[in-house]
N, C-alpha and C positions, 0 to 999 in steps of 0.2 A: 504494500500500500504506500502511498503516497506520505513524504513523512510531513507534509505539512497537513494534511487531511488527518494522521494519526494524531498530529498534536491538537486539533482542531478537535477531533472528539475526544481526548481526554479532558481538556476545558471543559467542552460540553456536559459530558455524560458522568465524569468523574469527579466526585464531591470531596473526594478525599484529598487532592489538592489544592494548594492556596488559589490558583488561577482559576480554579470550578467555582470553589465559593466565592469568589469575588463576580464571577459569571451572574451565578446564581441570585446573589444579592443585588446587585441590577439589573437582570431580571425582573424580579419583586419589586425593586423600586418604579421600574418604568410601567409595570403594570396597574399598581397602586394607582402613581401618577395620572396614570390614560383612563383608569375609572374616576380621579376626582375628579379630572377635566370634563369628562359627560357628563356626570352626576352636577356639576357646577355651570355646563354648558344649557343643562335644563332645567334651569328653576328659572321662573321670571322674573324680568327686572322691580323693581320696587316705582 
């Protein structure tokens, strides 16, 4: 395999390294984010 593709999914897939959990956690962050912005994109204005 490809060795930039192997490092790409241990990032990915593998939690057990620094460079997954950091993945990982933004990840989450940007997902969080993309629901507060809908959740904030749909209320009406005052």
């Amino acid at each position: 395999m490809n060795p930039i593709r192997e490092k790409i999914k241990i990032i990915i897939f593998g939690t057990d390294t620094k460079a997954g959990r950091i993945f990982d956690i933004l990840l989450i962050i940007t997902i969080v984010l993309s629901i507060i912005t809908v959740m904030l994109d749909s209320v009406d204005d005052y």
